[in-house]
C-alpha positions as CSV (number, residue, x, y, z in Angstrom):
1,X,5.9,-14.4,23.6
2,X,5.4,-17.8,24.7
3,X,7.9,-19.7,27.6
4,X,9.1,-23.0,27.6
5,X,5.7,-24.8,28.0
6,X,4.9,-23.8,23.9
7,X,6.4,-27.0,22.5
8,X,4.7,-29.6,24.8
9,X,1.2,-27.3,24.5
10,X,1.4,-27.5,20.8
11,X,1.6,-31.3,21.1
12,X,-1.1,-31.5,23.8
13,X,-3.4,-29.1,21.7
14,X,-2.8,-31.1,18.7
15,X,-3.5,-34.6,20.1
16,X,-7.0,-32.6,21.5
17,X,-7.6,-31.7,17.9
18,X,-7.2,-35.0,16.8
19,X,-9.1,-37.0,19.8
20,X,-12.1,-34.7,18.8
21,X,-12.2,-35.1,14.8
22,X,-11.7,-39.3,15.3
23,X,-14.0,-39.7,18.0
24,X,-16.8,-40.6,16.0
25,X,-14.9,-42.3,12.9
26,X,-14.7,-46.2,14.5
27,X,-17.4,-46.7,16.8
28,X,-16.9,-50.3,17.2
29,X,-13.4,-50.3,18.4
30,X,-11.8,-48.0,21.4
31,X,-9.5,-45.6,19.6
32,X,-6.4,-44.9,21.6
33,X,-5.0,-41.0,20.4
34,X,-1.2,-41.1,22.3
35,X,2.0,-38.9,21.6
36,X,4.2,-41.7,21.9
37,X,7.2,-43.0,19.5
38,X,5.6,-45.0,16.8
39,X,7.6,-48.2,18.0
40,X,5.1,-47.8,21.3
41,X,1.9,-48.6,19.3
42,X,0.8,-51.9,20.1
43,X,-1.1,-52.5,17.1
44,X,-2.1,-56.1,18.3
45,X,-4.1,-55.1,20.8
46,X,-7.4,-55.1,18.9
47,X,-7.5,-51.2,19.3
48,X,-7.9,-48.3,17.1
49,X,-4.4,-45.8,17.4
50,X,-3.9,-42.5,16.0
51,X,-0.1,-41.7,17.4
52,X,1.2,-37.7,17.3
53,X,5.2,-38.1,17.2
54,X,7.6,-34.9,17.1
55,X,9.9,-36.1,15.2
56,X,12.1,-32.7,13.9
57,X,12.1,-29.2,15.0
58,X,13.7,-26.8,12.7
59,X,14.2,-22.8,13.0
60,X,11.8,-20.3,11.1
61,X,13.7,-18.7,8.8
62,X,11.0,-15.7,8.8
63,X,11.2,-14.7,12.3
64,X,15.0,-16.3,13.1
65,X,16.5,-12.7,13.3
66,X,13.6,-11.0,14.6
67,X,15.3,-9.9,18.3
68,X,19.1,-10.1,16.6
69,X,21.0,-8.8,18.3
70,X,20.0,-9.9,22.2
71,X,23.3,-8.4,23.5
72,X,25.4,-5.9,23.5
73,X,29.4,-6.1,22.9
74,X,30.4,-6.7,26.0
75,X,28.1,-9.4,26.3
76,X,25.0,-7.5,28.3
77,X,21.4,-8.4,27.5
78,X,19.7,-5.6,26.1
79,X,16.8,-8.1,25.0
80,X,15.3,-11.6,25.7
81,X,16.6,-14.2,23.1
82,X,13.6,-15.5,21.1
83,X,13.4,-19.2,19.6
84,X,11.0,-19.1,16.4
85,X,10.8,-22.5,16.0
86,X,8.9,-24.6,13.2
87,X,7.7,-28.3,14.6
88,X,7.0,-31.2,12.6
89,X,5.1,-33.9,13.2
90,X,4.4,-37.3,12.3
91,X,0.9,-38.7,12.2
92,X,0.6,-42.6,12.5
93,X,-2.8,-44.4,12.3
94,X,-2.9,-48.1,13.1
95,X,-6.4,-50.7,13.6
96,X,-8.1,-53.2,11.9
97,X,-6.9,-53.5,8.0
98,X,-10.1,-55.6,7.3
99,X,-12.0,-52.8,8.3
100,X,-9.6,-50.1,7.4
101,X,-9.5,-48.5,10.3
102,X,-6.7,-47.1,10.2
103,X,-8.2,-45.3,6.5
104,X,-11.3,-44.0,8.4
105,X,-8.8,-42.2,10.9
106,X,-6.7,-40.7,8.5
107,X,-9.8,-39.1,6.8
108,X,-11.7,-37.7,9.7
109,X,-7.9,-36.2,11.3
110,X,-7.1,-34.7,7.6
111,X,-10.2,-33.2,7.3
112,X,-10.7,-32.2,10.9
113,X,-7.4,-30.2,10.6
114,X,-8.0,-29.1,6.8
115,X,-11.3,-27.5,8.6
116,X,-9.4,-25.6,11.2
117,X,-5.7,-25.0,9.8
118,X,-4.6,-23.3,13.1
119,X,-4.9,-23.6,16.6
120,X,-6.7,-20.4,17.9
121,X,-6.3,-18.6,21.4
122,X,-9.2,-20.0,22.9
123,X,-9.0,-23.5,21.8
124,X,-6.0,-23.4,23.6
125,X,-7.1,-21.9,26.8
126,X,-9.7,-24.4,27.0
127,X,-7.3,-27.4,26.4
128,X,-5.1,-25.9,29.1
129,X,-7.8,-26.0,31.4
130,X,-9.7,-29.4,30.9
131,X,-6.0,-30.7,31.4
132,X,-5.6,-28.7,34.6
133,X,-5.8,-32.3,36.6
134,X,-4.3,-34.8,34.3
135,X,-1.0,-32.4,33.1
136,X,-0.9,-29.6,35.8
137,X,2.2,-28.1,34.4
138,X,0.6,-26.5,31.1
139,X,-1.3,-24.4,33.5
140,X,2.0,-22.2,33.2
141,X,2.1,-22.2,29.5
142,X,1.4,-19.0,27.7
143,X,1.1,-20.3,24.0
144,X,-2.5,-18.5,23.5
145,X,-0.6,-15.0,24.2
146,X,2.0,-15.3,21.5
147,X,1.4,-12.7,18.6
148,X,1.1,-15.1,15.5
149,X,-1.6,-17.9,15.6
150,X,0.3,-21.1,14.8
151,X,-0.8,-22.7,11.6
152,X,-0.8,-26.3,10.2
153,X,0.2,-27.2,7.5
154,X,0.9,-30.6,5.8
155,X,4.2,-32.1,4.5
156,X,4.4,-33.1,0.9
157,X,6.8,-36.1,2.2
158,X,7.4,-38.3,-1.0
159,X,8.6,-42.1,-0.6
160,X,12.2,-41.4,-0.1
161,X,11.5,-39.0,2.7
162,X,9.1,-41.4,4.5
163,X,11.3,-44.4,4.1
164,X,14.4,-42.8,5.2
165,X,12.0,-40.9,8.1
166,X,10.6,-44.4,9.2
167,X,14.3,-46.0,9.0
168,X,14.9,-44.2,12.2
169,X,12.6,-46.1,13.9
170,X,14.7,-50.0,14.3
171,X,12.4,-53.0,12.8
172,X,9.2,-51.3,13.6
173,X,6.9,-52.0,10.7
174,X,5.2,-49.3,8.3
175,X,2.1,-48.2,9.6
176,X,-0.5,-45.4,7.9
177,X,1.2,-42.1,8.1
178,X,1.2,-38.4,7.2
179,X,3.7,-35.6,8.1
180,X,2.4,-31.6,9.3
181,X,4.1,-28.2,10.4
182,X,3.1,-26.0,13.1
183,X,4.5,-22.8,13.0
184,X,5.2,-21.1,14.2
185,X,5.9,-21.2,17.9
186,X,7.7,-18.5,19.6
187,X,9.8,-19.6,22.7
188,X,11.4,-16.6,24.8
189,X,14.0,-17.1,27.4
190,X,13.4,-16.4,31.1
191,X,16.7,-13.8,31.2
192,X,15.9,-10.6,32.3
193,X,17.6,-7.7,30.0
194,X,19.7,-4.9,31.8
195,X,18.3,-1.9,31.7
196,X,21.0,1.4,32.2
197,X,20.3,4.3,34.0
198,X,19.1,7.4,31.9
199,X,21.0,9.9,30.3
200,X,20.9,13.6,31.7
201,X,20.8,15.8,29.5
202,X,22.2,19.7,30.7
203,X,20.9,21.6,33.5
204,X,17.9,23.1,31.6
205,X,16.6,26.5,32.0
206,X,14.1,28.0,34.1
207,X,10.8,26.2,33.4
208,X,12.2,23.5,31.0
209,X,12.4,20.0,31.4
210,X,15.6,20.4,29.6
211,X,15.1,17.0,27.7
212,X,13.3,18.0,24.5
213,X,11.7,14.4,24.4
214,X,8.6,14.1,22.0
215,X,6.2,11.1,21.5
216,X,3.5,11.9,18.6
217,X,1.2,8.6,17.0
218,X,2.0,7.4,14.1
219,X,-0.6,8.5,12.4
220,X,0.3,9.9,9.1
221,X,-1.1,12.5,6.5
222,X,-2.8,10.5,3.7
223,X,-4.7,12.1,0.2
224,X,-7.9,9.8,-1.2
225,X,-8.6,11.6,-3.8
226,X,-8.4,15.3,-5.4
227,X,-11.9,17.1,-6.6
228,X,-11.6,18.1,-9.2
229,X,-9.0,15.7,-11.1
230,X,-8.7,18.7,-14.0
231,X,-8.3,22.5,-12.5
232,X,-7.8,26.0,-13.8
233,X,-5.9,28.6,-12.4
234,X,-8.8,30.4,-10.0
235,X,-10.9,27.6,-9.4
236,X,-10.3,25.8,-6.0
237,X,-8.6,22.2,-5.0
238,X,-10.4,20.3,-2.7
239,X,-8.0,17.7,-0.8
240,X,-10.1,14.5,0.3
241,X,-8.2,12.5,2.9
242,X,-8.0,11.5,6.7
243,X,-5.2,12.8,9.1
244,X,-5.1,16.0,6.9
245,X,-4.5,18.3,9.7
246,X,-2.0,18.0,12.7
247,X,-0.3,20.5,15.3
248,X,0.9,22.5,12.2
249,X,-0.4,21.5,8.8
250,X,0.9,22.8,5.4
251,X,0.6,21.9,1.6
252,X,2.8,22.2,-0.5
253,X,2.4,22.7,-4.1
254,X,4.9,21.3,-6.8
255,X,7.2,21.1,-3.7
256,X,6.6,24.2,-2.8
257,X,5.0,25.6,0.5
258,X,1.4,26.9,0.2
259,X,1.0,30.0,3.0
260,X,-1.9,29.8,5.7
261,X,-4.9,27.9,4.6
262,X,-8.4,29.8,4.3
263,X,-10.8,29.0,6.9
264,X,-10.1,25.9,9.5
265,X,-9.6,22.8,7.6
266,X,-10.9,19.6,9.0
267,X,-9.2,15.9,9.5
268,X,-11.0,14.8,6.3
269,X,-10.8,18.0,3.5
270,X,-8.8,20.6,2.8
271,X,-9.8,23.7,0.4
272,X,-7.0,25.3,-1.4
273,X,-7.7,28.3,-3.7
274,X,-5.7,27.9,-7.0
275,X,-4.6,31.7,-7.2
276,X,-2.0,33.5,-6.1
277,X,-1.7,34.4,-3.3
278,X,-1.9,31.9,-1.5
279,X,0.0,29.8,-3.7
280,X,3.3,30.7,-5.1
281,X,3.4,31.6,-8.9
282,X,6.2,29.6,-9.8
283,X,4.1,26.5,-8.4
284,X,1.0,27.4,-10.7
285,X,2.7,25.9,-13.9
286,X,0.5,24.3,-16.4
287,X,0.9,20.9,-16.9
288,X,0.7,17.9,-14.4
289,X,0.9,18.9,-11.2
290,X,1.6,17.1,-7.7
291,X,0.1,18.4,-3.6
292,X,0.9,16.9,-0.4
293,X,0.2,17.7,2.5
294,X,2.5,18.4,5.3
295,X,2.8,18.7,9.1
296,X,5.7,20.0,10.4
297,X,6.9,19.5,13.8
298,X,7.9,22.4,16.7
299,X,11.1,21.1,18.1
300,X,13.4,22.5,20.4
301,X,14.1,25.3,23.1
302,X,12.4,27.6,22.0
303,X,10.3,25.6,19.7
304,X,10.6,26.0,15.9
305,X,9.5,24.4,12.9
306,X,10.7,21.1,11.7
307,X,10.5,18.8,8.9
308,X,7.8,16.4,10.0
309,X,5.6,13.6,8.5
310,X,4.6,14.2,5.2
311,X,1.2,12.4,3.4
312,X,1.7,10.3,-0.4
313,X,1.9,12.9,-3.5
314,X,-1.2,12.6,-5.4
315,X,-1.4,14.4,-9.2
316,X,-3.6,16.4,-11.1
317,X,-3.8,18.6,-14.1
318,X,-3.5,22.3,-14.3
319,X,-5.0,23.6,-17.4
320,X,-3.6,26.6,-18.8
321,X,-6.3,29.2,-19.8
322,X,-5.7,30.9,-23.0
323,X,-6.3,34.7,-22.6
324,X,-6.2,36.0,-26.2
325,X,-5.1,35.0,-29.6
326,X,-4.2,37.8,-32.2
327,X,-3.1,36.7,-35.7
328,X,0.1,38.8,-36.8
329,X,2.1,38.6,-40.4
330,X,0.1,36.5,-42.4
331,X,1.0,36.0,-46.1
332,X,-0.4,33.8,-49.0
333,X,1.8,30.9,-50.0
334,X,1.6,29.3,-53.8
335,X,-0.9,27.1,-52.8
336,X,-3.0,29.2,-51.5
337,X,-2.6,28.1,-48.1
338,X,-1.6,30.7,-45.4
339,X,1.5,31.2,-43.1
340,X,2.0,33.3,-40.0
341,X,2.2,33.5,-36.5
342,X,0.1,33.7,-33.4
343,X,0.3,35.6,-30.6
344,X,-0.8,34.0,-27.6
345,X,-1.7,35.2,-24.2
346,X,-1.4,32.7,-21.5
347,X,-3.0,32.0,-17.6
348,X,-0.5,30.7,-15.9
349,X,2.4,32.3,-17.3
350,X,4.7,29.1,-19.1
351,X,8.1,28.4,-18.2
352,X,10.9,28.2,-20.6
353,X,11.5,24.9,-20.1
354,X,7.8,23.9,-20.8
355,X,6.4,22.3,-24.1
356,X,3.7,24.4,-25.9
357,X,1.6,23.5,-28.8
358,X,-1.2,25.2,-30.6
359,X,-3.7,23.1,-32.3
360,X,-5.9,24.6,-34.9
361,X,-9.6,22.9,-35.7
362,X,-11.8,24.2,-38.2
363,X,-14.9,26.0,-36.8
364,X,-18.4,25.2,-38.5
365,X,-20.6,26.9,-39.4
366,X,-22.8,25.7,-41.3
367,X,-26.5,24.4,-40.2
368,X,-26.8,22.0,-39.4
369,X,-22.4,22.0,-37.7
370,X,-21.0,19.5,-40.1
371,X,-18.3,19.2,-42.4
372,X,-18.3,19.7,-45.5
373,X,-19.3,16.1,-47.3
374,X,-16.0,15.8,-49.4
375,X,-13.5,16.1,-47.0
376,X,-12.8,15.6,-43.1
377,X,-12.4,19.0,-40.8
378,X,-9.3,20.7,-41.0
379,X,-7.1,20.3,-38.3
380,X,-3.7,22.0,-37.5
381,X,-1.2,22.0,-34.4
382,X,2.4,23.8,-34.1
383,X,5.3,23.5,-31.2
384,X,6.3,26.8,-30.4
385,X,10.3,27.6,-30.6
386,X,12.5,26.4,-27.6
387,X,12.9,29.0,-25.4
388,X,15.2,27.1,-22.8
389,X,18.1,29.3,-23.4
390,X,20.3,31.1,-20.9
391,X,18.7,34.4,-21.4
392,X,15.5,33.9,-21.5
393,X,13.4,34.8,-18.7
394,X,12.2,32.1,-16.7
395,X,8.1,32.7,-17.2
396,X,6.4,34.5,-20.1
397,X,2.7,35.8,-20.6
398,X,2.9,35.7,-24.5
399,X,4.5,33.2,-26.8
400,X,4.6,33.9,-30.6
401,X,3.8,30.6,-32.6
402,X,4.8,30.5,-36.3
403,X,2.5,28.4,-38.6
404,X,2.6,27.7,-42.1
405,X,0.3,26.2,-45.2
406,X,-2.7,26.6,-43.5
407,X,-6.0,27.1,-45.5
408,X,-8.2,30.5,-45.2
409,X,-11.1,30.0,-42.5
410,X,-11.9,30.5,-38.7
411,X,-10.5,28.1,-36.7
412,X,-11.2,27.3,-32.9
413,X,-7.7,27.7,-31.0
414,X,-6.6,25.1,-28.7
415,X,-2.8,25.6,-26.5
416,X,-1.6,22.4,-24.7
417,X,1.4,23.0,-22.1
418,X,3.4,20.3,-21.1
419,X,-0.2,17.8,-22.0
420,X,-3.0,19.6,-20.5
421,X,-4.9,21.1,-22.8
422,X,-6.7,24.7,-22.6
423,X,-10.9,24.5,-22.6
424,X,-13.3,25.8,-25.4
425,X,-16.0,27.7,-25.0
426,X,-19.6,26.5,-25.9
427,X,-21.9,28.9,-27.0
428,X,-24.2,29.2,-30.7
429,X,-23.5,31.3,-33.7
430,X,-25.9,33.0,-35.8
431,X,-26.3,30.7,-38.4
432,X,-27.4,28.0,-35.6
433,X,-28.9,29.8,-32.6
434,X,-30.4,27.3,-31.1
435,X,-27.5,24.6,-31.5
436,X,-25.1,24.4,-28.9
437,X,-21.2,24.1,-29.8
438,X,-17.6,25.4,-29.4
439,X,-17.6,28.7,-30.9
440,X,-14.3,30.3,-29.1
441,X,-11.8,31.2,-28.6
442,X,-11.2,31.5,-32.7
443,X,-9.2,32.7,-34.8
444,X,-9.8,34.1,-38.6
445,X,-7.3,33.4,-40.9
446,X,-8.2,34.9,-43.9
């Protein structure tokens, strides 16, 4: 943070800035760049002036609680107080009117400091130092140190502001003028905080510390992206991130922990098999499905496992495989339309408080696969029953869909749990062996 020097090194730094950016704007007069009271400008003198006046300082409302509290109840420092201050200044221009003057300085300072909207570290050393004889007492100041850069920014003072602003000033005529902000401008306090004595802890055992202190980084877990976006129960998750691996590193799965991961995974991937083992069945649920890594931490005396930092969830889709399909009780309707049910063997088993659909699309046959000219393909989907009852067990294998009024034909079978839908195998049939097209699984409903 900056000390007490920060205020009069802004001005000083500031009436720099503005000594460069006019220097070359009236050539035929001297231009005089002060930080005086406007009331001090001769403007009679036959000179050019550009005046920088303080004329308001006013607290930063982001960082005015920054260090609250500074002490403690019974009124001990336990940190330095911190001023975050916003100062506002008042740019006067005076010179010539026949030659506007005072014009040609107020262009070349507002687009000087509309160039370079904040005054940077080392502009501010070297200001400090080429002032080294002239103002030895900013050789103290530590402005260039503080952590925020202070900006400038220009007032939008309307005619009110300015008249009741240059009111202050008794019978000292208008001259050319435009109000900034710099902020902001962090002044600390010279007071030394008290710092207590450390607590012991208990006499520790043999070859502990006995304090059971831990510093780690902050450097947390984080998951990029998840190859691939779609999975199927067998097939493997790759985890694309950074920090993936720390002094312990788990995964867990819906919530639920993963066991030890195959192989050494590295900072930036992790390779988890979709099976189980390694990870529990109740996590493989069809559906959309959430991973996370997680690194716990070994705590105590003697050490065991703790909740540590955990990385962002990132989703991705389990697709339930559909094992077999078996067509059971079918019976003609008056319409000759057919109605039935369908067993259905699933991979992952569903749980009973999952949605399941079947969806029925005609399968073509014909060569070339089209449909028939006079109508579109049939297509057909069913909810199975609710099974979210108190007896039901919590996962099944099978599921028994009913269907009704659907027309005689083979039919490509389709199961969706909870929105991911099952795949369909591409393959030819022997009408069109050398066409390429979903042929299974299917079903025949004659």
């Amino acid at each position: 943070m900056s000390n007490f020097l920060a205020i009069a090194t802004v001005t000083e730094v500031l009436r720099s800035l503005l000594d460069e950016a006019t220097a070359g704007s009236v050539t035929e007069l001297q231009i005089d760049v002060t930080t005086d009271r406007p009331d001090a400008i001769n403007t009679d003198d036959g000179r050019a002036h550009v005046n920088l006046f303080l004329y308001q300082v006013m607290p930063n409302p982001a960082w005015r609680n920054a260090h609250v509290p500074t002490r403690r109840g019974d009124g001990g420092l336990i940190d330095r107080p911190l001023a975050a201050l916003d100062l506002r200044y008042l740019l006067t221009f005076a010179g010539d009117g026949g030659r506007q003057v005072a014009e040609r300085l107020m262009g070349a300072a507002l687009a000087e400091l509309e160039a370079r909207p904040q005054l940077s570290r080392n502009h501010i050393r070297e200001v400090i130092q080429a002032q080294q004889i002239s103002k030895p007492f900013l050789a103290l100041s530590d402005l260039a140190d503080q952590p925020e850069l202070v900006k400038l920014t220009q007032l939008p003072l309307d005619l009110e502001e300015l008249s009741k602003l240059w009111s202050v000033f008794f019978q000292v005529p208008y001259c050319l003028s435009v109000a900034y902000e710099a902020s902001v401008v962090l002044v600390e306090a010279v007071s030394a905080p008290q710092s207590p004595l450390p607590v012991r802890g208990p006499v520790p055992p043999e070859g502990h510390d006995g304090r059971n202190l831990y510093v780690d980084p902050l450097s947390l877990p984080e998951i990029e992206r998840l190859e691939p976006e779609v999975a199927a129960i067998g097939s493997t998750l790759r985890i694309h991130g950074r920090n993936l691996v720390g002094e312990l590193t788990e995964v867990a799965l819906e919530g639920l922990t993963v066991g030890a991961l195959p192989d050494d995974p590295t900072s930036l991937l992790i390779e988890l098999p979709l099976s189980t083992p390694p990870v529990p069945a109740e996590a493989l649920r069809a559906g959309i499905r959430t991973v996370q890594v997680v690194h716990p931490k070994l705590l105590g005396t003697p050490p065991e496992p703790h909740r540590g930092v955990e990385s962002n969830v990132a989703p991705f889709v389990l697709r339930p495989s559909l094992v077999a399909v078996t067509l059971e009780n079918p019976a003609p309707d008056v319409d000759g339309t057919r109605s039935g049910e369908l067993r259905i063997e699933f991979d992952p088993p569903v749980g009973k408080t999952q949605r399941v659909t079947v969806m029925l699309n005609e399968l073509v046959t014909a060569s070339p696969p089209a449909p028939p000219p006079n109508r579109p393909p049939r297509a057909y989907s069913f909810d199975a029953p609710s099974r979210n009852l108190p007896l039901e067990p919590d996962s099944v294998t099978e599921i028994v869909i009913p269907f009704t009024r659907v027309r005689p034909d083979d039919y490509l079978v389709r199961v969706r749990v909870d929105g991911a839908t099952s795949e369909l195998g591409l393959g030819s049939l022997p009408a069109t062996p050398t066409i390429v097209q979903y042929v299974s699984p299917a079903v025949e409903i004659p």
